[in-house]
C-alpha positions as CSV (number, residue, x, y, z in Angstrom):
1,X,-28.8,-8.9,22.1
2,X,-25.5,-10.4,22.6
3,X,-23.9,-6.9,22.9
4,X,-26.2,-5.7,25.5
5,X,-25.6,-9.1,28.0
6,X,-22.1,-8.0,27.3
7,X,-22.5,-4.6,28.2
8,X,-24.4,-6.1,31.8
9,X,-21.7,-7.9,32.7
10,X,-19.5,-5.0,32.2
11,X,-21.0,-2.7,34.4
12,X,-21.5,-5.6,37.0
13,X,-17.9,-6.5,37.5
14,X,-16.6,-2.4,37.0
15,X,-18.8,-0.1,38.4
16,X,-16.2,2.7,37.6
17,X,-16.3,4.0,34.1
18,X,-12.9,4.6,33.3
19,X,-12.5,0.8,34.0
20,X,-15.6,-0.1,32.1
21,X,-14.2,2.0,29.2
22,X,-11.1,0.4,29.4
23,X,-12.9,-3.1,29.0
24,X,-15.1,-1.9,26.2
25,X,-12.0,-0.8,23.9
26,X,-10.0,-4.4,25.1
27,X,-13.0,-6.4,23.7
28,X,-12.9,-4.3,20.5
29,X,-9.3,-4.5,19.9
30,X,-10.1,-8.5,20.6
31,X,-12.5,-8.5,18.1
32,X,-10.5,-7.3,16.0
33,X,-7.4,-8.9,16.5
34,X,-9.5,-12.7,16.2
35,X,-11.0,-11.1,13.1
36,X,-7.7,-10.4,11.5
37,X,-6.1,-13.4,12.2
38,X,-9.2,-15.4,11.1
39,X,-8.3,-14.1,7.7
40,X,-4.7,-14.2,7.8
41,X,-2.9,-17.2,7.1
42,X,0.1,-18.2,9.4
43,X,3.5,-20.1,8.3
44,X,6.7,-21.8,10.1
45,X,9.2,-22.5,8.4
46,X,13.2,-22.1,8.4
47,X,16.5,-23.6,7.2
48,X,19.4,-26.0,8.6
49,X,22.7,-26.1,7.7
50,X,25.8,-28.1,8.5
51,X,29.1,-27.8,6.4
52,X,32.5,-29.6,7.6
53,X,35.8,-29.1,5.8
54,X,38.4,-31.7,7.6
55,X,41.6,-30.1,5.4
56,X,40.8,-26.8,7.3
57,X,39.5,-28.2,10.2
58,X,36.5,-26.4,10.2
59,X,33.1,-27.0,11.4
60,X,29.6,-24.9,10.5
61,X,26.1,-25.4,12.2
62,X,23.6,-23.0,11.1
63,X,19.6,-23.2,12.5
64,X,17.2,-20.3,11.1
65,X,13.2,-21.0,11.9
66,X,11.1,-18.1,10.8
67,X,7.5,-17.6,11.4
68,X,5.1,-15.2,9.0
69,X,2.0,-14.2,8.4
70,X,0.2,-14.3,4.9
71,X,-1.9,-10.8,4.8
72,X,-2.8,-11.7,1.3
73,X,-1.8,-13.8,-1.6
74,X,0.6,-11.1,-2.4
75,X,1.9,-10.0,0.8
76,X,3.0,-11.6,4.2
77,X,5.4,-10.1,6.9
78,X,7.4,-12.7,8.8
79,X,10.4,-13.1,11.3
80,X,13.4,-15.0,10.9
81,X,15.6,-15.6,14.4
82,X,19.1,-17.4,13.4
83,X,21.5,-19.3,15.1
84,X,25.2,-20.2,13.8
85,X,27.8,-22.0,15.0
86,X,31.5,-22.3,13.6
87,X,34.3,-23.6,14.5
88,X,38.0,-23.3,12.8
89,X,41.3,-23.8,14.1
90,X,40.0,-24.0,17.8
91,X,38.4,-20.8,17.2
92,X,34.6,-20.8,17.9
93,X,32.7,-18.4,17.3
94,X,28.2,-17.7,18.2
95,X,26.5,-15.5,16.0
96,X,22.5,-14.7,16.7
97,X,20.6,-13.4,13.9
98,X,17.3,-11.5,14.1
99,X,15.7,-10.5,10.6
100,X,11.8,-9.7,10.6
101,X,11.1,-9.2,7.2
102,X,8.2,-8.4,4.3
103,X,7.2,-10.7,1.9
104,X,5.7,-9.5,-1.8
105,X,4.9,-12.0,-4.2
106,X,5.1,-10.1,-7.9
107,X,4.8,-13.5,-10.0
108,X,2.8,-16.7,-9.8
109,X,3.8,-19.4,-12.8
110,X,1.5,-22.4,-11.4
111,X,3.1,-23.5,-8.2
112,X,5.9,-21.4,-8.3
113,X,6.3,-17.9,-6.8
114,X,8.5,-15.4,-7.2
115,X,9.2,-13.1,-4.4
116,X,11.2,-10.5,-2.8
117,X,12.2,-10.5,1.1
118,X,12.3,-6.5,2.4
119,X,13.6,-6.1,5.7
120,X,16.8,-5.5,8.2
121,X,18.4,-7.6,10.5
122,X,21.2,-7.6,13.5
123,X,23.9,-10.0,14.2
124,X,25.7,-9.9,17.6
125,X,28.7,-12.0,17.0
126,X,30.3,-13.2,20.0
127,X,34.1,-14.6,19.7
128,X,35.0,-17.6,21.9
129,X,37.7,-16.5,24.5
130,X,36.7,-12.3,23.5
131,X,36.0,-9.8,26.2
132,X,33.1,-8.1,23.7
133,X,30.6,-8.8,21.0
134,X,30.5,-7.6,17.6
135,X,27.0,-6.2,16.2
136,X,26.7,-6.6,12.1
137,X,23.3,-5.1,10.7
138,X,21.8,-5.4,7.1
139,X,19.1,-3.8,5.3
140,X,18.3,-4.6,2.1
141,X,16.1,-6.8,-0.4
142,X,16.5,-10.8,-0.8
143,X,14.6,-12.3,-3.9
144,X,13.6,-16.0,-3.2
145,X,11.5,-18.7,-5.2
146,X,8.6,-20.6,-3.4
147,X,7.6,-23.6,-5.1
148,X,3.9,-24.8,-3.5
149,X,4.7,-28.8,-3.1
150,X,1.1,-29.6,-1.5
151,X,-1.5,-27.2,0.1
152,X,0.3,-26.9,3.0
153,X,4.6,-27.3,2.7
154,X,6.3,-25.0,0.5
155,X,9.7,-24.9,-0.7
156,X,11.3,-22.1,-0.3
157,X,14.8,-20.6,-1.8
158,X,16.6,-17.3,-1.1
159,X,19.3,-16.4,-4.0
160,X,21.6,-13.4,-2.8
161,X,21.2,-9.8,-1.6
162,X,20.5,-6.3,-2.6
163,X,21.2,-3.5,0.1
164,X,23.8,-2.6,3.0
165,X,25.9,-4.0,5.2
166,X,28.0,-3.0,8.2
167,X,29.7,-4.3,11.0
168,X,32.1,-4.1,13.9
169,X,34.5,-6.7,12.5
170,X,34.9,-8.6,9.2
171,X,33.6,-11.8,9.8
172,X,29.8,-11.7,10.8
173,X,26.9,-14.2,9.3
174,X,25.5,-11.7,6.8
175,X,28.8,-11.3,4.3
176,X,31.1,-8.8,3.7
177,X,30.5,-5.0,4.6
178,X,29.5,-2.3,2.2
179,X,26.4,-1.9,-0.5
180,X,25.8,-3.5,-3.4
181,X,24.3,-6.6,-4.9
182,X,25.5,-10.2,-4.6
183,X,24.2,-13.5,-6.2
184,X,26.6,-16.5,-5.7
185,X,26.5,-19.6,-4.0
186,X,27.5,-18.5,-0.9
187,X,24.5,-16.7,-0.6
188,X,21.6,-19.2,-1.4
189,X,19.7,-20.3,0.8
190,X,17.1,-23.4,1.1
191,X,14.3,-24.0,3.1
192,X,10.8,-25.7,4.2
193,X,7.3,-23.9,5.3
194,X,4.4,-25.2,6.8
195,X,0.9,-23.3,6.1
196,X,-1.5,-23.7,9.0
């Protein structure tokens, strides 16, 4: 009953049919766009940083907010757009990182989730005072730790990196160039996530 008012109003505002086809498949991709994201889950979420070291007068601002999509209680796929900041010696220097990512869960202890990050990610580095930017890119594999704190803020912790890197120069946000894997405190990461 509903689809047939529907259908009236359709062929009352477009009289043409390639329009009216048009508006038919709209409403079903509508459908099932609402549909979808009914049953999906959305997240924000990110991490801060700020590091100072007077004896090297040096200066680090990082901001990374992400936003994902929980398909399931095992997966989720997600975007990560970073900012960093850092300043040594008068140098400065702007680096932009964009990251989307997917998210498997393989382990649930209680609260606590293990995970692994799959994705890629581009880092246009641009040097204070320097005709041209620097692009660094990544693909690779970052396992993480999500601890559920209530029903809706998580805790989440990234702990190094499995894949490839390369890059115009040698100083870019995601480490140093070449393949391999990497777990140290340089590369761990904290953050907070908000479940809607």
């Amino acid at each position: 009953m509903v689809w047939r008012y529907f259908d009236y109003i359709l062929h009352a505002i477009c009289r043409k049919k390639n329009i009216y086809t048009m508006k038919k498949i709209l409403l079903t991709v509508a459908i099932a766009a609402a549909s979808l994201s009914a049953s999906a889950q959305t997240y924000v979420g990110g991490s801060v940083g700020f590091w100072r070291n007077s004896d090297k007068n040096s200066t680090n601002v990082t901001i990374h907010p992400e936003i994902g999509y929980n398909l399931s209680n095992k997966w989720a796929l997600g975007l990560g757009i970073g900012y960093t900041y850092d300043y040594t010696n008068g140098g400065k220097r702007h680096d932009f990182t964009i990251d989307p990512y997917a998210r498997w869960s393989y382990a649930k202890f209680g609260p606590v989730s293990l995970f692994l990050d799959m994705g890629f990610g581009v880092n246009p580095v641009k040097y204070k005072g320097a005709d041209d930017s620097q692009v660094a890119w990544r693909v690779g594999v970052q396992p993480g730790l999500q601890v559920s704190l209530t029903k809706k803020i998580d805790f989440v912790a990234h702990v190094g990196f499995l894949g490839y890197r390369e890059g115009d120069g040698s100083n870019y946000s995601y480490g140093e160039q070449g393949f391999g894997f990497n777990v140290d405190g340089n590369n761990l990461l904290f953050g907070i996530e908000y479940n809607f």
